[in-house]
Structure formats: C-alpha cells, structure tokens
VEXZARO-123106 format. One record per residue (C-alpha): residue in three letters; x, y, z. Coordinates in steps of 0.2 Angstrom, whole numbers, plus 2048, in hexadecimal, padded with zeros to 3 digits. Example, Ala and Ser with C-alpha at 12.3 -4.5 7.8 and 13.67 -1.06 7.14 Angstrom:
REM residues 2
ALA83E7EA827 SER8447FB824 
END
This chain:
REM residues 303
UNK8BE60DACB UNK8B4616ABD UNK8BF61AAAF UNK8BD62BAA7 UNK8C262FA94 UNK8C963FA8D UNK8CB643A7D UNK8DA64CA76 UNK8D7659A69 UNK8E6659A5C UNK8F1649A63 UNK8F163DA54 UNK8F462CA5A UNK904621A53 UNK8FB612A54 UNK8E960BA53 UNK8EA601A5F UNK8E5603A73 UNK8F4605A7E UNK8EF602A92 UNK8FA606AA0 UNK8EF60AAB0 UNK8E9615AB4 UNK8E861BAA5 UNK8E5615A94 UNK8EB61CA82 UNK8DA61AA75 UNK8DB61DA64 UNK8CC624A5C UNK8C2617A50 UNK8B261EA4D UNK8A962FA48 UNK89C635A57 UNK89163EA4D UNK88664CA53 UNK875641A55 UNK87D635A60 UNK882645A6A UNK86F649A6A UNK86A638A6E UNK87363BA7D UNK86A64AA82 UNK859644A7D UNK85B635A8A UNK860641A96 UNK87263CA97 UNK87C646AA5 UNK886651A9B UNK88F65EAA2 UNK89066AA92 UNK88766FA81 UNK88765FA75 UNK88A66DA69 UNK899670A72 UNK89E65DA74 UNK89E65BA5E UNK8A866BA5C UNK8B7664A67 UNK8B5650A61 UNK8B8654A50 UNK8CA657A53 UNK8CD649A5E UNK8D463CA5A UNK8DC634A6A UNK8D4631A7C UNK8DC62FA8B UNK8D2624A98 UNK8D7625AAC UNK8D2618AB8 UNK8CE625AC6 UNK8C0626AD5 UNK8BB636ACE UNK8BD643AC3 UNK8C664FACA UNK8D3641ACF UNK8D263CABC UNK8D4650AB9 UNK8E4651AC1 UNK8ED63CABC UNK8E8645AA8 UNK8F1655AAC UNK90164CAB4 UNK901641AA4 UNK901651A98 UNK90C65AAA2 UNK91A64CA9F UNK91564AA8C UNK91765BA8A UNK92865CA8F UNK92C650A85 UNK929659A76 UNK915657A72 UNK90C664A6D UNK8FD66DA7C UNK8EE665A78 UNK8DD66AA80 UNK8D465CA8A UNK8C1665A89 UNK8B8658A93 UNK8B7648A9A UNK8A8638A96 UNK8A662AAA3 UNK8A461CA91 UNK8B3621A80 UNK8AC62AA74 UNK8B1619A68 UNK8A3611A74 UNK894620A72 UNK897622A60 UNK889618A56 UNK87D61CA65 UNK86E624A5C UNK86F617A4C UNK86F607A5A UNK86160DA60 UNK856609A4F UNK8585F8A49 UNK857601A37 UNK86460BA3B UNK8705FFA43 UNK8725F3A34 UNK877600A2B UNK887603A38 UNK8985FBA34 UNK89B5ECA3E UNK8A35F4A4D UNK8965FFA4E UNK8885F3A50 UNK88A5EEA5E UNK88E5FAA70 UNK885606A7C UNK87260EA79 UNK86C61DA7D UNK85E617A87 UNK865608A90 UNK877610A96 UNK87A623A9D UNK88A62CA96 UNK891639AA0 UNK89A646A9F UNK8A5654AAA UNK8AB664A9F UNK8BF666AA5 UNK8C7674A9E UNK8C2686AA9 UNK8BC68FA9A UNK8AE680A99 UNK8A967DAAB UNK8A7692AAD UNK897690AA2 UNK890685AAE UNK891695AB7 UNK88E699ACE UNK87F69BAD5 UNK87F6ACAD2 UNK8816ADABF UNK8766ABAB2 UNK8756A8AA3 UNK8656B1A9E UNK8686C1A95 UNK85A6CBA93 UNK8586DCA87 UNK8596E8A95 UNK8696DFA9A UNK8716E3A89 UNK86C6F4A89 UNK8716FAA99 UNK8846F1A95 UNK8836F9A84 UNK88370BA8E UNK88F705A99 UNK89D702A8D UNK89D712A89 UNK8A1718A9B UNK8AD709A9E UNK8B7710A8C UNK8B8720A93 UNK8BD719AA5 UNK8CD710A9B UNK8D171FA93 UNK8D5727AA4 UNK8DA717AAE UNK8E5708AA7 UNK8DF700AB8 UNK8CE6FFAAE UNK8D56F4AA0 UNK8DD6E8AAB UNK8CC6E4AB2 UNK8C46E3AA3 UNK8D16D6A9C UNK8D06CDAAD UNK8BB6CBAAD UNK8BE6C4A9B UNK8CB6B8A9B UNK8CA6B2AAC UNK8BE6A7AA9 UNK8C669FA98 UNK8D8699AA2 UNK8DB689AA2 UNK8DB687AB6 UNK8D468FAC5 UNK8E4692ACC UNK8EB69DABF UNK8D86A5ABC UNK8DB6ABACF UNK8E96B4ACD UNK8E56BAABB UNK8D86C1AC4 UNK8E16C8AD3 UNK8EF6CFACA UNK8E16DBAC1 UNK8DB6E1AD5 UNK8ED6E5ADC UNK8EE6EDACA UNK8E26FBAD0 UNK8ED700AE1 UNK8FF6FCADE UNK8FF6F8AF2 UNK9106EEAF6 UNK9106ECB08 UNK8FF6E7B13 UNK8F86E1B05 UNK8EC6D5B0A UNK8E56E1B17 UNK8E66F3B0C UNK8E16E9AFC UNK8D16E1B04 UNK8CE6F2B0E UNK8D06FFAFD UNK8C56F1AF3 UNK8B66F1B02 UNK8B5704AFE UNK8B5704AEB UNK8A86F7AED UNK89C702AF9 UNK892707AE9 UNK88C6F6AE5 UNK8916EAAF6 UNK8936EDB09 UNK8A56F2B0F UNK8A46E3B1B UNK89F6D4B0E UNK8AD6DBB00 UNK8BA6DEB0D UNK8B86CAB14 UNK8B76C4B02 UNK8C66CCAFE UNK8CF6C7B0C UNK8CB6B4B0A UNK8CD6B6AF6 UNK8DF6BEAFA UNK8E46B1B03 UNK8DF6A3AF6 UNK8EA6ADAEA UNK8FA6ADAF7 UNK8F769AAF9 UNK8F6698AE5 UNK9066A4AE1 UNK90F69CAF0 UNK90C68CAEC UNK901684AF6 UNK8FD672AF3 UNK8EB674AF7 UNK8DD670AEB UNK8D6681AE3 UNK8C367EAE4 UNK8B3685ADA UNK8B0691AEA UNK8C1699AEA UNK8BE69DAD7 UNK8AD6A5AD9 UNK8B36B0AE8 UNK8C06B7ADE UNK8B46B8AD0 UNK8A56C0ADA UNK8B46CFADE UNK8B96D2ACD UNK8A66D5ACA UNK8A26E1AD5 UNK8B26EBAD3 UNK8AD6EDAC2 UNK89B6F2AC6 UNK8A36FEAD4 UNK8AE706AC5 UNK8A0707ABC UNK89770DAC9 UNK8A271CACC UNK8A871FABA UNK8B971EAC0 UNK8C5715AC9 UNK8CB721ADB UNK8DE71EAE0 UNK8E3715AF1 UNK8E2726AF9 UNK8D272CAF3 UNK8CC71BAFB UNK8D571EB09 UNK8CE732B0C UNK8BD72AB09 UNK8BC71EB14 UNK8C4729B20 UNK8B7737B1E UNK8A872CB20 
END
C-alpha cells in the first residue's frame, strides 16, 4: 500500500531517530525544504493539490511527519485523526495536519539543487543523493477543510472581477442595516464566513444549519417547515421546488451528523449545505430584510 506523509506543525520530536509501528510511522524532520524545491515541484507539473506558497508557510514549523500505510487518502485521513485523537488525550498539545505528500518531506528536500550537477555537490551528503524533480512525481492531497474549500465546487470561482467588488461593496451597506434590525442576519453572516474554515465537514454542516434554524425558531416539523419557509425566502433568487428538495435532503444530512450517524460525510453533502446558505444570504439581500415564519407563511398562502 502507498504510504502517505503528514506533517505536524508545532510537535517537536524526543528523538531523531525514525520510530515504525504500521501503519504508521513516526519521522523526525532532518532537512530544510526550501521554497525552490517547492517550485521545482510545480515547474515539473507535480500533482499538488494546494499553493507551493501555501505548502512553505505551514513546513516551516514542522518539524515532525507522521507516515500511514493506507490504500488511500482518505483512509490515511481518518488512521492520522484516530492517532491524534489518542495523543491528544494524553496530554499533547492540538496540532494542525495541513496536508498530506505521497514521498517525506526529508526525501523532496534538496530536489531543485539535484537537479544541477553544480548544485548538487554543493549539498551535504545526505542530500546528494534522493528524488528529482523530473524523474519522480510528488503528490499532494490538502487535508484540513479550510484548505480543500479553496479547491472550491463546480460552481464557485475564484475569479473576482471589479464589478464584483463593487456591487459587494453596496451591498454591505444594505446587509449592515439588515443586522441592525435582524440578529438572524449576523448568524448568517458568521456562518458563510467560518464555515468553510472548520476543521471537518461534519461540524461545517451543522455550523451551517444552526445559522438556518437560527432564522425561524421552528421546534416541531422542522424538517418539513424549515425546508418549506426556506423555498419561500429563496423565491427571489431560486425556484421554490429546487430550495425546498435541497433543503430537505441537506436537513437530513444534518440529523444523521447530530445523531450520530456512522456514515461517511462526503464533498456533495457539504456543497448542498453550502449552495443553501448562499442563496439565503442572496434572498436576504434580495429583500433587505429577513420576513418571520408567518410572513412566509401569509405569503406563500396568498400566492
């Protein structure tokens, strides 16, 4: 099985040595990765799943990886989490695990100075000798949420043009005044902003669904008067008939999660919940206010 390393930002290893005990593998860091063997990387088209940039901000203070003999990533994912959960409570401090590369960082450091025979005598002697950038692909799978959300769905973007800022701009002034009269309104602004920055898509889900029962304070029927009330707010920016089934099936995600479910939470159950929180905020927006569950009701009744 392919063995997948993470490195630990903050834990300082006891030892120097390498400590195996499969499926994983404790690795002390030896070498500096510089920032042009990150570029190296992406000049030979390496498949990294995040910003080099990125990658150099969270190495340099790492000084421990964790390897997992898994048959993929997401398995990997969950053996890591199972390991920090235990070592957590046995006293160590939380530590973020930002992504994950299929060769140790200890083996990719060096990589743009081997591939120059000028350059390569001038590494230590550890050094000399290892991986190059054009001969061996270094991948890499971004773990925590708040670095797989900039990968983005297939219907964000990450293109932001003037007219784009502008037009936000004007409508933060209509959202400010919406919050002055509506608490609901902060809730959901909280919720579009740290969503996507929680460490899991479980608890990004109900993070999420917390600031859409926020708006009704329904407590019996939910599912169906919560999806029902939300396909009417929406009507300004979505069809009653697509928000209500969205909301319905993302409602039910969010029982399984808060009851807990031992189903896998996947990409799509994320995005759905996502998608909802968008257009409610538009819809807001939209109305320049947020109506109560009987306005809703009254017009949706008087249609």
């Amino acid at each position: 099985m392919p063995l997948f390393h993470f490195p630990l930002t903050f834990w300082v290893p006891a030892t120097s040595d390498m400590v195996p005990c499969s499926p994983f593998a404790f690795v002390p860091r030896q070498w500096e990765v510089s920032v042009y063997d990150l570029y190296s990387l992406a000049a030979e088209q390496h498949p990294l799943g995040l910003p080099v940039e990125l990658m150099q901000v969270y190495l340099r203070h790492v000084h421990l990886e964790i390897a997992v003999d898994a048959p993929d990533h997401p398995t990997a994912w969950r053996l890591l989490d199972t390991l920090r959960a235990v070592l957590y409570s046995r006293g160590l401090k939380p530590t973020v695990a930002p992504f994950a590369t299929s060769y140790s960082l200890n083996a990719y450091a060096g990589i743009n100075s081997r591939g120059s025979e000028t350059l390569r005598a001038k590494l230590p002697d550890g050094l000399r000798d290892g991986i190059q950038a054009k001969e061996t692909k270094v991948q890499a799978w971004p773990t925590e949420l708040f670095l797989t959300c900039h990968r983005g769905g297939p219907d964000l973007t990450e293109m932001i043009t003037p007219e784009d800022f502008l037009s936000a701009v004007e409508a933060c002034a209509i959202w400010q005044r919406i919050e002055d009269k509506h608490s609901a309104a902060r809730v959901i602004r909280n919720a579009l902003v740290k969503a996507p920055l929680m460490p899991d898509l479980s608890s990004s889900i109900l993070h999420m669904w917390q600031a859409l029962e926020n708006l009704f304070g329904i407590s019996s029927e939910i599912t169906y008067r919560v999806s029902l009330l939300l396909a009417e707010l929406c009507v300004p920016v979505a069809p009653r008939s697509t928000t209500y089934t969205t909301a319905k099936a993302s409602y039910g995600d969010r029982s399984k999660i808060a009851h807990g479910s031992n189903s896998p939470v996947v990409d799509a159950q994320w995005q759905r919940a996502w998608g909802l929180l968008q257009n409610v905020s538009k819809a807001i927006l939209h109305r320049g206010s947020i109506p109560s569950a009987n306005d809703l009701t009254d017009e949706l009744l008087n249609r």
